[in-house]
N, C-alpha and C positions, 0 to 999 in steps of 0.2 A: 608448227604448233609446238609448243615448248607446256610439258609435263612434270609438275612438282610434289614431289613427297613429301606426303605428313609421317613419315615414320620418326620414333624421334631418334636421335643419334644414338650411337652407345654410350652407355655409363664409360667415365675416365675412372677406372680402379681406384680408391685414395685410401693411402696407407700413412703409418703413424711416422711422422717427421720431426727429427728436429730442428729448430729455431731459435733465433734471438730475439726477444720478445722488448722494446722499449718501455722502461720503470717510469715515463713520465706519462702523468693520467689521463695529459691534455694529447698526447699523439699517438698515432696507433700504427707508427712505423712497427717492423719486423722484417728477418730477413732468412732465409732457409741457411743451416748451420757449415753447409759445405759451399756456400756460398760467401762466405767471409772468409777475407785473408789476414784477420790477427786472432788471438784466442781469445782477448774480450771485446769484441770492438763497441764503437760510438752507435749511438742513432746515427743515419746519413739523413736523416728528416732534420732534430732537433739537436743532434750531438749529445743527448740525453743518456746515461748508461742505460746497458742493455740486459738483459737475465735470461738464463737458459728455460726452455721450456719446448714440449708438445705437441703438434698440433696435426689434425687432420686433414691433408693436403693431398691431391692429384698425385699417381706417379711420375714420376720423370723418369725417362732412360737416358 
């Protein structure tokens, strides 16, 4: 007989990150800022330029 919890998970901590935000209105590509290997890069969605920015994310270790 198999026993399931309703507890809910823990909260994942999310702290202030930042990102490359895509300038084009129609896509809503972005990508975390250490995760880019040039210092402006493209959209990899739309190849759209990208802009710094913010945002409230999980932490990662």
């Amino acid at each position: 007989m198999a026993f399931f919890s309703k507890q809910q998970p823990e909260p994942i901590p999310e702290v202030e990150t930042s990102v490359w935000s895509c300038t084009n209105d129609g896509c809503s590509g972005w990508m975390r800022e250490n995760f880019s290997f040039e210092a402006t890069p493209a959209c990899p969605l739309c190849a759209s330029t990208m802009q710094p920015e913010v945002r409230m994310l999980p932490e990662i270790s």
